[in-house]
C-alpha positions as CSV (number, residue, x, y, z in Angstrom):
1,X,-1.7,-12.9,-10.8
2,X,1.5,-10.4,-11.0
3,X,3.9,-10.8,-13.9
4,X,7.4,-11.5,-11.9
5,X,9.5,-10.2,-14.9
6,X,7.3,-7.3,-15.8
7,X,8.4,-4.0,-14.7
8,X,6.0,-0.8,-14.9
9,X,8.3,2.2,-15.3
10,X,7.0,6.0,-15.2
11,X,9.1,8.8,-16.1
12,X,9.5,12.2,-14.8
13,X,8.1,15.2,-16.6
14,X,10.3,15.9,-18.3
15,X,11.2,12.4,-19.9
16,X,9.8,10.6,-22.4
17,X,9.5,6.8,-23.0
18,X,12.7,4.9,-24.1
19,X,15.0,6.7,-21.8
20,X,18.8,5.3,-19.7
21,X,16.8,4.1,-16.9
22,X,14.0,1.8,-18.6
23,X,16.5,1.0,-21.3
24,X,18.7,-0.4,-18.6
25,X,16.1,-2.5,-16.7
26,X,15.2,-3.8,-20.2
27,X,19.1,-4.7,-20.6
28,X,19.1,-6.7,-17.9
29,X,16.0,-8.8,-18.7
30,X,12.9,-7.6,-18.0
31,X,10.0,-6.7,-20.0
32,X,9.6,-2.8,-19.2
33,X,6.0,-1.3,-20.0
34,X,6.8,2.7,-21.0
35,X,3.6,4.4,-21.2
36,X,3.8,8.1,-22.5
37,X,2.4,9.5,-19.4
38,X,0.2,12.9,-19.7
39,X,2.6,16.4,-19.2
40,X,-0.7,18.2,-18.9
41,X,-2.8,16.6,-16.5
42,X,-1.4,14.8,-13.1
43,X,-4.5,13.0,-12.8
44,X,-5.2,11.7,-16.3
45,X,-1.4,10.4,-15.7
46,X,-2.5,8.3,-12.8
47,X,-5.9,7.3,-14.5
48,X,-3.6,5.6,-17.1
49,X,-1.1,4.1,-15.1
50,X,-4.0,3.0,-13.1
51,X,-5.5,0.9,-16.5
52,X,-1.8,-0.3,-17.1
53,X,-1.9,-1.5,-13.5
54,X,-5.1,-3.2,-13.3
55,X,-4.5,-5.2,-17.1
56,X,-1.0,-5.9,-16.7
57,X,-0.2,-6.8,-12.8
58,X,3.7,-5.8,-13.1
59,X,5.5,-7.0,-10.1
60,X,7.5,-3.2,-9.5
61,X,6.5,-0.3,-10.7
62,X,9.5,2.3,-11.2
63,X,8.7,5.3,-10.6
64,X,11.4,8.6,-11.3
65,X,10.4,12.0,-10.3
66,X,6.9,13.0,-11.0
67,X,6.6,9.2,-12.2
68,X,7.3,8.5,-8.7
69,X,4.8,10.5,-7.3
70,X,2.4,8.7,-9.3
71,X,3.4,5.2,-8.7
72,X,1.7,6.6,-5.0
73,X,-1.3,7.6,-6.6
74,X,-1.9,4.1,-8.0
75,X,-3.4,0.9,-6.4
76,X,-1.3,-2.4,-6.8
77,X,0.2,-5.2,-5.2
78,X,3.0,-3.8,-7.2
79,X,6.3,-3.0,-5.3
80,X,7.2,0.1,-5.4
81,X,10.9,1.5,-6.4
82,X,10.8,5.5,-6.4
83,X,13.7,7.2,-8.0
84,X,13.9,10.9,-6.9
85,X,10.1,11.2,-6.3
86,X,8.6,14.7,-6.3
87,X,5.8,13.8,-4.0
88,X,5.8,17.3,-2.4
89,X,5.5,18.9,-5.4
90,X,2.0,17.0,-6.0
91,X,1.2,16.9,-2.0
92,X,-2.5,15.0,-2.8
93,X,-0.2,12.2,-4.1
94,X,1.4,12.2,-0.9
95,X,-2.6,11.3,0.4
96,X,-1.9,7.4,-0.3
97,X,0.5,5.7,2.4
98,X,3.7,4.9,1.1
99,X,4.2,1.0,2.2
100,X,7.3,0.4,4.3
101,X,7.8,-1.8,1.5
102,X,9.4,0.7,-1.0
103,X,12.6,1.0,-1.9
104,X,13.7,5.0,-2.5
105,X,16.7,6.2,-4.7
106,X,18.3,9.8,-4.2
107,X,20.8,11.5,-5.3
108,X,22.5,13.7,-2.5
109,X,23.3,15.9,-4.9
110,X,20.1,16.4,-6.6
111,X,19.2,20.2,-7.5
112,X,15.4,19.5,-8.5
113,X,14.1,17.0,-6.2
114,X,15.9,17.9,-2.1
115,X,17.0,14.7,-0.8
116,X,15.1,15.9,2.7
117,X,11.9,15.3,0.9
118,X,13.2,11.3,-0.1
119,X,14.4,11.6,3.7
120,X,11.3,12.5,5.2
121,X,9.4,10.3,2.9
122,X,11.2,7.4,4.4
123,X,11.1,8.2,7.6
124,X,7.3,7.8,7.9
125,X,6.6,5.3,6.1
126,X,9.5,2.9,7.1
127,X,10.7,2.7,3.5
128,X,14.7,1.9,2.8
129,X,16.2,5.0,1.2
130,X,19.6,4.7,-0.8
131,X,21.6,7.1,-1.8
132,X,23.0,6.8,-5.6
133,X,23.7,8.8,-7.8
134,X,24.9,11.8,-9.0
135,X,22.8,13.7,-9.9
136,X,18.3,14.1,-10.6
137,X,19.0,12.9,-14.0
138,X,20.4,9.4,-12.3
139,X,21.6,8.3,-15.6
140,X,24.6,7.2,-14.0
141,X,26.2,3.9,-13.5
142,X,26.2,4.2,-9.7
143,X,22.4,5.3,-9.7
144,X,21.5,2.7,-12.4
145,X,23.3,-0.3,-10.6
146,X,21.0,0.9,-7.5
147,X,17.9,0.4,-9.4
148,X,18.9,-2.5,-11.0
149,X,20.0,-3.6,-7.6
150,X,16.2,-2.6,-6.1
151,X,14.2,-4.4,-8.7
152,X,15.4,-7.6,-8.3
153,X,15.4,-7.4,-4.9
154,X,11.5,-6.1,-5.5
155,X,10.9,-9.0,-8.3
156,X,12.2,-12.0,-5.9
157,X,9.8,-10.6,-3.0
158,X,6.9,-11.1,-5.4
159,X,7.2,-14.8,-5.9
């Protein structure tokens, strides 16, 4: 059974646990799992997540950049929320069909992770893209209100 107020968040590579956006989902109620996921390996990131996963059954996993790409790595009933994910830049994660399900948050102006990639991503899997934010970072209020916004929508689904 999935844990409605339990939120899996994954960082990009270059976060760490305990960052703006799992701080702020934590803010506005939900119990946020934060695993320190591997810099090293890819794989031994998903492997984990994948242990997280199968123990915990969080209703949304949040995934931000490389976190995002793998949140698509990982089998759940989870729904998905990708921040900025660098699927490209890890194309086997790209292997697992994104469900039509997911909701995708981009900055336009992102100088890391091309917006294209998030557009393409969307358009063939039939996920919702948004764009927020103002930059990869997506620290912001806009971008953070647009993840806030896409969890709860996410979390009500699950019930």
């Amino acid at each position: 059974m999935q844990h409605h107020n339990t939120i899996l968040f994954l960082h990009g590579l270059e976060s760490a646990p305990g960052g703006t956006k799992p701080s702020f989902l934590a803010q506005c109620g939900y119990k946020v799992l934060n695993p320190a996921l591997s810099r090293r390996s890819f794989w031994e990131s998903v492997q984990l997540v994948q242990e997280i996963v199968d123990r915990e059954k969080p209703s949304v996993i949040v995934g931000s950049s490389r976190g995002g790409a793998v949140a698509l790595c990982v089998r759940t009933e989870a729904k998905l929320v990708l921040i900025a994910p660098a699927w490209k830049r890890y194309a086997r994660a790209s292997s697992r069909r994104t469900p039509s399900s997911a909701v995708i948050i981009h900055s336009k102006n992102d100088k890391v992770i091309s917006f294209k990639d998030s557009e393409s991503l969307a358009a063939s899997s039939g996920a919702t893209l948004i764009a927020a934010g103002a930059s990869h970072r997506m620290g912001d209020q806009k971008a953070l209100l647009a993840m806030a916004a896409a969890v709860k929508e996410a979390s009500n689904e699950n019930r």
